[in-house]
DSSP file (Angstrom, degrees, kcal/mol; ACC not computed):
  #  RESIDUE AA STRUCTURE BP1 BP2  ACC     N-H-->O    O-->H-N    N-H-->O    O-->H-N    TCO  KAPPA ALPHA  PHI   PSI    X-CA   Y-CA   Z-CA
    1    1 A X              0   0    0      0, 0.0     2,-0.0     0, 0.0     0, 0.0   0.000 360.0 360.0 360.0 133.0   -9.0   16.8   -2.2
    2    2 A X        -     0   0    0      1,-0.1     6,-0.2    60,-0.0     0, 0.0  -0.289 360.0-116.0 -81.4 148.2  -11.7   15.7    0.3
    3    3 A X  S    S+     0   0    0      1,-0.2    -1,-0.1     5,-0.1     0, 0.0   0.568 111.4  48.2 -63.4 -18.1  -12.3   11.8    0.6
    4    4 A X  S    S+     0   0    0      4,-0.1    -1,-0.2     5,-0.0     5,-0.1   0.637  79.0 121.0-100.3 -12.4  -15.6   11.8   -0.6
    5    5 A X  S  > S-     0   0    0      1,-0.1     4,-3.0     3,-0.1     3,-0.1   0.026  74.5-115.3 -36.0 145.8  -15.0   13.9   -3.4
    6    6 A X  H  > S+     0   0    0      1,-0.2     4,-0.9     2,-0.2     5,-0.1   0.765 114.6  50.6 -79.7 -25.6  -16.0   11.9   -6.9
    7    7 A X  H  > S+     0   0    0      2,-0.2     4,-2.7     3,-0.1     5,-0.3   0.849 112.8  46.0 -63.2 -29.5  -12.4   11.8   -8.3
    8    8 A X  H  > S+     0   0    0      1,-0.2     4,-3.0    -6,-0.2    -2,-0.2   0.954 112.8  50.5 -84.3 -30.3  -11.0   10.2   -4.9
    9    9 A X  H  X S+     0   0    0     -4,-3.0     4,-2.9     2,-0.2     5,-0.3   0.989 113.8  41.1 -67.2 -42.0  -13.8    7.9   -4.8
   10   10 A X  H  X S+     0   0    0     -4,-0.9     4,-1.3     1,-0.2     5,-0.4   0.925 116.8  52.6 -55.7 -69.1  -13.2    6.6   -8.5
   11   11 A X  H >X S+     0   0    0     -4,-2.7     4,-3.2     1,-0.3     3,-0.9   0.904 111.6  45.6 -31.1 -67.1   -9.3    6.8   -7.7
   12   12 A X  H 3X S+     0   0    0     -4,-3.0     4,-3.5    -5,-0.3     3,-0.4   0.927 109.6  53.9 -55.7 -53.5  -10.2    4.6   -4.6
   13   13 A X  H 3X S+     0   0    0     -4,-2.9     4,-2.7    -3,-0.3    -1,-0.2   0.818 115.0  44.5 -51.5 -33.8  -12.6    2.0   -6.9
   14   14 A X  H <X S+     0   0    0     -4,-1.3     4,-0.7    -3,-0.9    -1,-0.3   0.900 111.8  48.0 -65.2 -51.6   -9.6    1.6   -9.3
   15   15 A X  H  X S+     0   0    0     -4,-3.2     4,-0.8    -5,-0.4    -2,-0.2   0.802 118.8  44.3 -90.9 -20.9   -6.8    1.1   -6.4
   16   16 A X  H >X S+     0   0    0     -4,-3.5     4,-1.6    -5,-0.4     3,-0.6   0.955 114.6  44.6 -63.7 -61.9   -9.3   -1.4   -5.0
   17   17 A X  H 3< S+     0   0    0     -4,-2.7    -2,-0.2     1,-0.3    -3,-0.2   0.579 115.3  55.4 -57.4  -3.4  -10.3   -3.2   -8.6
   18   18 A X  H 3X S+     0   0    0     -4,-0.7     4,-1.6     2,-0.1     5,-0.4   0.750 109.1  41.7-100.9 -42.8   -6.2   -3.1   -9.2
   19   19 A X  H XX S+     0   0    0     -4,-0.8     4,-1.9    -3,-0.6     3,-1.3   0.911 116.5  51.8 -87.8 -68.6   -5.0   -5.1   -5.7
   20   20 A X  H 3X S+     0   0    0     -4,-1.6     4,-1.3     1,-0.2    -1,-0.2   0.810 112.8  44.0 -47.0 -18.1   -7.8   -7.5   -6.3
   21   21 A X  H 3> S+     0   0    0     -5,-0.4     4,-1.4     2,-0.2     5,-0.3   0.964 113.9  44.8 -69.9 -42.5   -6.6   -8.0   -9.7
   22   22 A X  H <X S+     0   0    0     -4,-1.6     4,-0.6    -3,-1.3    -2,-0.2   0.756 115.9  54.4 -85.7 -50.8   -3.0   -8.3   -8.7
   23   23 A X  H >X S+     0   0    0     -4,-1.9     3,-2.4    -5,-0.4     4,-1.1   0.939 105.3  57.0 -42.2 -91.7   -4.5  -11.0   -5.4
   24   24 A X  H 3X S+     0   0    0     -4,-1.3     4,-0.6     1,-0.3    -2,-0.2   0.497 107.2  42.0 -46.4 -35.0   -6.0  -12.8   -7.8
   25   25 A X  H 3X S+     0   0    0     -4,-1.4     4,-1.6     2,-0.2     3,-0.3   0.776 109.6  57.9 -59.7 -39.7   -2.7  -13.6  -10.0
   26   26 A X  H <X S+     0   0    0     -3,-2.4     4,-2.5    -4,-0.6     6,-0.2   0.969 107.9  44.5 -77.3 -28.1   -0.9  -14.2   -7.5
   27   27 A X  H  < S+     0   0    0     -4,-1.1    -1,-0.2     1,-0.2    -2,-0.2   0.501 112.0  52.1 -81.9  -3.0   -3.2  -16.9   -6.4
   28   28 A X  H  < S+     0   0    0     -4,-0.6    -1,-0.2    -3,-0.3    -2,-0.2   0.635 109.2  48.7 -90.5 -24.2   -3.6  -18.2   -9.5
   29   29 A X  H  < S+     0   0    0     -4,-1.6    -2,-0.2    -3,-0.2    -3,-0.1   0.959 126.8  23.4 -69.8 -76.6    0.2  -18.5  -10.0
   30   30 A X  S  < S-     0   0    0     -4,-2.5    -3,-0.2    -5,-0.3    -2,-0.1   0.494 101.2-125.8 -94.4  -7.3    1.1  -20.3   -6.5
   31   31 A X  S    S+     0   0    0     -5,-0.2     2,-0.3    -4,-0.1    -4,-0.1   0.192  75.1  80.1  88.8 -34.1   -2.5  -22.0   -5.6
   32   32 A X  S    S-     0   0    0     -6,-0.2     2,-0.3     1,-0.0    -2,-0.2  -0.894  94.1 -78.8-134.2 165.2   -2.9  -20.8   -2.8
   33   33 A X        -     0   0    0     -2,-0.3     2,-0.2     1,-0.1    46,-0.1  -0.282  48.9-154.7 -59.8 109.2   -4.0  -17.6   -0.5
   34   34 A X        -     0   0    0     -2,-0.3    46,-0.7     1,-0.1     2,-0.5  -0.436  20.1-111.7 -58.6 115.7   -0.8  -15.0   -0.5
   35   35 A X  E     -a   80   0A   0     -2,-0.2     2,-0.9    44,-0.1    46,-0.2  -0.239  31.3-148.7 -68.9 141.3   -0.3  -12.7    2.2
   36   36 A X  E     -a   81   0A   0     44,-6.5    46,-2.4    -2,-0.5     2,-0.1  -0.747   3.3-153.0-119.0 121.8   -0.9   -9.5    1.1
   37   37 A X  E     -a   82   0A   0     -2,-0.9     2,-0.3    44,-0.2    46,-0.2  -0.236  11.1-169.5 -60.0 141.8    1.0   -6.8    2.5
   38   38 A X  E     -a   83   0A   0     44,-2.6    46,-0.7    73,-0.1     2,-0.3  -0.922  20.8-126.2-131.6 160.3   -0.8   -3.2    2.5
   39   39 A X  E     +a   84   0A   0     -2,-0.3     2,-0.4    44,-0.2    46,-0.2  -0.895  26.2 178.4 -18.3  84.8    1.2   -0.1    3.4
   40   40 A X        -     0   0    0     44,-4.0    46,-0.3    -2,-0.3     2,-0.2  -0.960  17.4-142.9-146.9 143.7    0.1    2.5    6.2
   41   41 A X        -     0   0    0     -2,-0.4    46,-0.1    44,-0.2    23,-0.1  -0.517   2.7-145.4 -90.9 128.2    2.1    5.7    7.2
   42   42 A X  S    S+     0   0    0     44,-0.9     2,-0.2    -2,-0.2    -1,-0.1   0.720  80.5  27.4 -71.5 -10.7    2.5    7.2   10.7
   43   43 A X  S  > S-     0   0    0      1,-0.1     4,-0.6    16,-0.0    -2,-0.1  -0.788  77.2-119.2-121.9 172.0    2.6   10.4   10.1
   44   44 A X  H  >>S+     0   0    0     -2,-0.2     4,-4.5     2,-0.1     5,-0.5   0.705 119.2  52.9 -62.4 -40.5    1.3   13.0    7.2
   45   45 A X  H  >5S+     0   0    0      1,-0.2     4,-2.1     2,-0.2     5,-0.1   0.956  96.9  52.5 -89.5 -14.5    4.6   13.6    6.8
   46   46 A X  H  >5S+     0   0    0      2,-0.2     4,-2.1     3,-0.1     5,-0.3   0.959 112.7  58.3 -50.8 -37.8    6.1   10.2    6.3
   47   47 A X  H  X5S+     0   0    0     -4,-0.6     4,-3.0     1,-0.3     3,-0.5   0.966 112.9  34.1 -39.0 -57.5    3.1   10.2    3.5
   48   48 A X  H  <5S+     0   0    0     -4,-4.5    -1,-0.3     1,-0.3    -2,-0.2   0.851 119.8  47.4 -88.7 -25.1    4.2   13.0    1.6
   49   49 A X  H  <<S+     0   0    0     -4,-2.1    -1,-0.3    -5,-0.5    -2,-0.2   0.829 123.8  38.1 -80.0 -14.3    8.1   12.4    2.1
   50   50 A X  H  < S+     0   0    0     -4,-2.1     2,-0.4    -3,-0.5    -2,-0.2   0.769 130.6  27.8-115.2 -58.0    7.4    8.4    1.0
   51   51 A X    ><  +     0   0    0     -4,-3.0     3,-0.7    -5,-0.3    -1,-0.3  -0.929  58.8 161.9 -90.1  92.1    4.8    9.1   -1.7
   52   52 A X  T 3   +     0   0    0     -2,-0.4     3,-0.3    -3,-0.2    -1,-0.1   0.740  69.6  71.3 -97.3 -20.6    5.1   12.1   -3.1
   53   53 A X  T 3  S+     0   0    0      1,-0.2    -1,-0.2    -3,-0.1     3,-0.1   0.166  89.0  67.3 -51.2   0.2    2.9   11.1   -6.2
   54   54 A X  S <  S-     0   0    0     -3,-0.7    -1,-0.2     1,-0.3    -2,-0.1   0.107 110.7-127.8-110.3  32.3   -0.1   11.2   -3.8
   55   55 A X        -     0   0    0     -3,-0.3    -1,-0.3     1,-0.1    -4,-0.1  -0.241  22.5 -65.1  89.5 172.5    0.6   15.0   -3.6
   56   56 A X  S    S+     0   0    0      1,-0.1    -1,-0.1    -3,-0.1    -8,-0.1   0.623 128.6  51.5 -94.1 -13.6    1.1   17.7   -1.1
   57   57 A X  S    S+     0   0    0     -9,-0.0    -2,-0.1     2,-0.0    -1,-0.1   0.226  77.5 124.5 -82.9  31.4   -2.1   17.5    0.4
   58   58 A X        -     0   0    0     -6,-0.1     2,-0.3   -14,-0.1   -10,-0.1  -0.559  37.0-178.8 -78.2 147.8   -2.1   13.6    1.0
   59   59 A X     >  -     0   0    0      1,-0.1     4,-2.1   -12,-0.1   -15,-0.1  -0.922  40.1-113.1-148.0-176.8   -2.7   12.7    4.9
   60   60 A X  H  > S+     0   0    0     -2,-0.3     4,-1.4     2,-0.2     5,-0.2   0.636 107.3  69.6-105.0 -27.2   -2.8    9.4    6.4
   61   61 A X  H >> S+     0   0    0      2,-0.2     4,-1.3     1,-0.2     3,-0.8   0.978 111.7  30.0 -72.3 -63.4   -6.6    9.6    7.2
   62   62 A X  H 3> S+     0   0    0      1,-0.3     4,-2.6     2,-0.2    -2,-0.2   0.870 118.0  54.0 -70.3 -39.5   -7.6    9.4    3.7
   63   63 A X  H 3X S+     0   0    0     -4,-2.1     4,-2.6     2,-0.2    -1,-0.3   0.913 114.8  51.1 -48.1 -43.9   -4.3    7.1    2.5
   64   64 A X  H <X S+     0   0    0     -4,-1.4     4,-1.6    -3,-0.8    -2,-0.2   0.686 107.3  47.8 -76.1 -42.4   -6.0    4.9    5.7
   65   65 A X  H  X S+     0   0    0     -4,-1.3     4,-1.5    -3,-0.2     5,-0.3   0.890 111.8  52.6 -70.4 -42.1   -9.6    4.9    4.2
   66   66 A X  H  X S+     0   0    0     -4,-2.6     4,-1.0    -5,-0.3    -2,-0.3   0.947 116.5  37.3 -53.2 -51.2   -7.9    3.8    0.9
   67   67 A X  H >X S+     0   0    0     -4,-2.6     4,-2.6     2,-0.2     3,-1.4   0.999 109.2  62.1 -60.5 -74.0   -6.1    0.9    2.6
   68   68 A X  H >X S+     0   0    0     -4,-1.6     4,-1.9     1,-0.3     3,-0.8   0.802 113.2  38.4  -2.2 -97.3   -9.0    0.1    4.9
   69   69 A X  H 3X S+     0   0    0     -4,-1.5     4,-2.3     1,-0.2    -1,-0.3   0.745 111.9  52.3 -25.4 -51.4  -11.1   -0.6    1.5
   70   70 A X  H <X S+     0   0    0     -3,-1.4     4,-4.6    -4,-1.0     5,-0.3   0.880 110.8  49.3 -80.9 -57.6   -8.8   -2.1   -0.2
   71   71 A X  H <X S+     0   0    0     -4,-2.6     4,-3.1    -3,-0.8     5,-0.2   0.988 106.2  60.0 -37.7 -72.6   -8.3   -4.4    2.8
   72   72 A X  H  X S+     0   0    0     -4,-1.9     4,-2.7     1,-0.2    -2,-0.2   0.829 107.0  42.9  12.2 -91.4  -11.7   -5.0    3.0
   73   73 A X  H  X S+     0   0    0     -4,-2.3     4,-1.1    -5,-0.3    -1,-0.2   0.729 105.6  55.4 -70.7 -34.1  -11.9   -6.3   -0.4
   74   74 A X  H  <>S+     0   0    0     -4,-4.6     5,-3.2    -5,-0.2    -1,-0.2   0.889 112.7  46.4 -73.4 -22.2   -9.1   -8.6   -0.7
   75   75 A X  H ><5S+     0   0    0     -4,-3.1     3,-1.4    -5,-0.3    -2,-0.2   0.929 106.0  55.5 -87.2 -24.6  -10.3  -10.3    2.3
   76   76 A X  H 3<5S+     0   0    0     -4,-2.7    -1,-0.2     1,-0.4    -2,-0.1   0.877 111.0  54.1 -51.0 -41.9  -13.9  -10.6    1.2
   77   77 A X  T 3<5S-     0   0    0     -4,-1.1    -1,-0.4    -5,-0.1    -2,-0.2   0.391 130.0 -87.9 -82.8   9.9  -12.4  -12.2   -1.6
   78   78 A X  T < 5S+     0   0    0     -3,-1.4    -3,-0.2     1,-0.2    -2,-0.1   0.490  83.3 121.9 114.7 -13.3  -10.3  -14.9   -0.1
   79   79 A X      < -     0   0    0     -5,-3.2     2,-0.5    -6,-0.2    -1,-0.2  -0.325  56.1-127.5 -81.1 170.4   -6.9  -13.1    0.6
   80   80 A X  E     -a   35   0A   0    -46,-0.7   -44,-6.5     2,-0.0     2,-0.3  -0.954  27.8-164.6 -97.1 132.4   -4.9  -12.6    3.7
   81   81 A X  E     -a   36   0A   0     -2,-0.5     2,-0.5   -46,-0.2   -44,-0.2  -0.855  11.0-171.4-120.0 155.8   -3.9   -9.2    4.3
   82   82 A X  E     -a   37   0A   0    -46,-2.4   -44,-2.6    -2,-0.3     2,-0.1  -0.855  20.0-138.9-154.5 108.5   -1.2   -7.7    6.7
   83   83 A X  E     -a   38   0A   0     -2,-0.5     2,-0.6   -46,-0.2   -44,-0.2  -0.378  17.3-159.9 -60.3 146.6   -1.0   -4.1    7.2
   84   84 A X  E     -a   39   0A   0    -46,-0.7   -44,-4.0    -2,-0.1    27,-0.1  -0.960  13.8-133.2-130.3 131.1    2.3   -3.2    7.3
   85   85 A X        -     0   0    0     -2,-0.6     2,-0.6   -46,-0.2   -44,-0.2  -0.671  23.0-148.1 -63.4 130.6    4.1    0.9    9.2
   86   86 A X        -     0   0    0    -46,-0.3   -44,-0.9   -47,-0.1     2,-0.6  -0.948  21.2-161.7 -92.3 124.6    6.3    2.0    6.4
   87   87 A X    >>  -     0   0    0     -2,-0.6     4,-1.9     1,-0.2     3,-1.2  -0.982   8.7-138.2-104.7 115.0    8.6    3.5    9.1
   88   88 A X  H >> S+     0   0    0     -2,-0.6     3,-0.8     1,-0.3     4,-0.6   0.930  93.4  45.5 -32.9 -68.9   11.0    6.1    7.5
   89   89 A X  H 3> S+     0   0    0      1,-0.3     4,-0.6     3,-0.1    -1,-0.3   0.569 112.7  47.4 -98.5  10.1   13.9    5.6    9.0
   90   90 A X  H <> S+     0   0    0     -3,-1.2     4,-1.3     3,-0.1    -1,-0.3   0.699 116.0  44.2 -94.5  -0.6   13.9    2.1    8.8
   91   91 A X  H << S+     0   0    0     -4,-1.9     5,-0.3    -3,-0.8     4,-0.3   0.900 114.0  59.2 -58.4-101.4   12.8    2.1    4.7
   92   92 A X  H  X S+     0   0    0     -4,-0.6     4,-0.7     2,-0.3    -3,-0.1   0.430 105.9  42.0   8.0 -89.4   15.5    4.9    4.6
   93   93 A X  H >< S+     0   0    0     -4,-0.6     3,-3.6     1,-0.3     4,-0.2   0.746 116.0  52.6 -35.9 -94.3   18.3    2.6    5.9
   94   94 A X  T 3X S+     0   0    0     -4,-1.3     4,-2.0     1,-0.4    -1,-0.3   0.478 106.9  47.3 -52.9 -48.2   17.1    0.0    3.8
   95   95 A X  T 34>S+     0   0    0     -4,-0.3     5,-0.9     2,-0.2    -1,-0.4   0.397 111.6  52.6 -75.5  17.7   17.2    2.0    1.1
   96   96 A X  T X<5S+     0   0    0     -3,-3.6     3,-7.9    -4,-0.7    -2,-0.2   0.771 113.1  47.8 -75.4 -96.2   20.9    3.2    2.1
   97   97 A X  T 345S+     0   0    0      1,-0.3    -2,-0.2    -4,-0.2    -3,-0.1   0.597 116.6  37.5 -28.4 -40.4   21.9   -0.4    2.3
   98   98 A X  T 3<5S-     0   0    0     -4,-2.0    -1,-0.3    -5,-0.2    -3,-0.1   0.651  99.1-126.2 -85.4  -9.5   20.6   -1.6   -0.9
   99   99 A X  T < 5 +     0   0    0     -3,-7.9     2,-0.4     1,-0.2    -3,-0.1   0.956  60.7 144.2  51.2  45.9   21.3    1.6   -3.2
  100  100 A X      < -     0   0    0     -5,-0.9    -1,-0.2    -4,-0.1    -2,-0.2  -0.927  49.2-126.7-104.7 142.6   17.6    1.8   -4.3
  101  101 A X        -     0   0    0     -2,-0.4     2,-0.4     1,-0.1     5,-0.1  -0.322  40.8 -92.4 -25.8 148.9   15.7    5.2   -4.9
  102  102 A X  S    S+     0   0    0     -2,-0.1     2,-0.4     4,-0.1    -1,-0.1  -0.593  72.6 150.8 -89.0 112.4   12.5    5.8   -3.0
  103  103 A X    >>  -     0   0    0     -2,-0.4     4,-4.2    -3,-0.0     3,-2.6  -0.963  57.4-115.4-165.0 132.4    9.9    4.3   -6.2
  104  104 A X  T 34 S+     0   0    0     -2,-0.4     4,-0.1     1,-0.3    -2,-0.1   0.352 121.3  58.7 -58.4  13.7    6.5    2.6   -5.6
  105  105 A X  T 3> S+     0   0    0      3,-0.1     4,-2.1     2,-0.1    -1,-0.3   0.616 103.1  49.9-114.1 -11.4    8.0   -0.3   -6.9
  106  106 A X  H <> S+     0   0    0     -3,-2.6     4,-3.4     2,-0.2     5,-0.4   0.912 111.1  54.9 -83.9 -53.9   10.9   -0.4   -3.9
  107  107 A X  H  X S+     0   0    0     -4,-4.2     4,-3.4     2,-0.2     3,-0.3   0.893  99.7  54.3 -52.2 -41.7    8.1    0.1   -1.4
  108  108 A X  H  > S+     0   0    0     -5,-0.3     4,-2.5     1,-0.3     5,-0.3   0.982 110.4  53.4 -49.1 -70.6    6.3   -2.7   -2.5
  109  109 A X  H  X S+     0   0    0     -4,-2.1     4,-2.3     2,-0.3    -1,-0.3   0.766 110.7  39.4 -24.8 -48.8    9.5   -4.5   -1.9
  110  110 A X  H >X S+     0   0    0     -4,-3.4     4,-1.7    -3,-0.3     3,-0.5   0.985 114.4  51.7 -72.8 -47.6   10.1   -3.6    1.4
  111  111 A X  H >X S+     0   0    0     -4,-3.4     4,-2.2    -5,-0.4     3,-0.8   0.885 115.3  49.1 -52.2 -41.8    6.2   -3.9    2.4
  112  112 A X  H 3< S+     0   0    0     -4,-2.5    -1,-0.2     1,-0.3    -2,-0.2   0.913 116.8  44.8 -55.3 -44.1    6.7   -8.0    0.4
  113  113 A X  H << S+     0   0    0     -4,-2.3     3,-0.4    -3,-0.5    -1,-0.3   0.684 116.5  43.9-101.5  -7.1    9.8   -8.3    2.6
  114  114 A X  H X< S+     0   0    0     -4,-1.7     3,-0.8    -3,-0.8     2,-0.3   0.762 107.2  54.3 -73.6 -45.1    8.2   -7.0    5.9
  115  115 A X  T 3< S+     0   0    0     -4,-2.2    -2,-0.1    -5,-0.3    -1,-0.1   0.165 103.9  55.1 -86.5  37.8    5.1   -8.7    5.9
  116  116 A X  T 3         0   0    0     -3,-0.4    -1,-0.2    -2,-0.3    -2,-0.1   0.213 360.0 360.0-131.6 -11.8    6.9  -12.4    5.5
  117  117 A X    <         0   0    0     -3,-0.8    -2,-0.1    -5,-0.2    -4,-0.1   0.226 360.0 360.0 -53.6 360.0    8.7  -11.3    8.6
């Protein structure tokens, strides 16, 4: 799917209006501006072996526009953001060491516990 395409942009307006939502909790919880960690891949194939729910056509230039935006927008709104390399083979180990499965909710994890690093 091309980036400009009218599904990826709506997809993108959603994955933007979801981390500001998600900012915005968190700063309502604790008071104050969270960092927020964002995700970005070095390769296409870390993408597709890491996310595999973004497809087989996923590449790191359009995952990279997604983040971009998304950056964008939390900071416009008040956050701190810190991109963070999911590097394979240290996620990989990590996920050795803890005996987690590869889930968008374990990446978030690692990206929380790298970007306080």
């Amino acid at each position: 799917m091309l980036a400009s395409s009218p599904n990826n942009m709506h997809r993108k307006q959603f994955i933007i209006q979801s981390a500001l939502a998600q900012a915005r909790r968190l700063r309502e919880a604790y008071g104050t501006p969270q960092v927020i960690g964002l995700s970005i891949y070095e390769t296409d194939a870390d993408l597709r072996q890491l996310r595999p729910e973004d497809g087989p056509n996923a590449t790191t230039t359009q995952q990279r526009r997604i983040v971009d935006a998304v950056a964008t927008a939390l900071r416009a709104d008040g956050h701190l953001v810190k991109l963070v390399t999911l590097r394979v083979v240290d996620y990989l180990k990590w996920l050795t060491e803890t005996g987690k499965a590869n889930t968008p909710a374990h990446r978030a994890e690692w990206i929380n516990w790298n970007t306080t690093q």
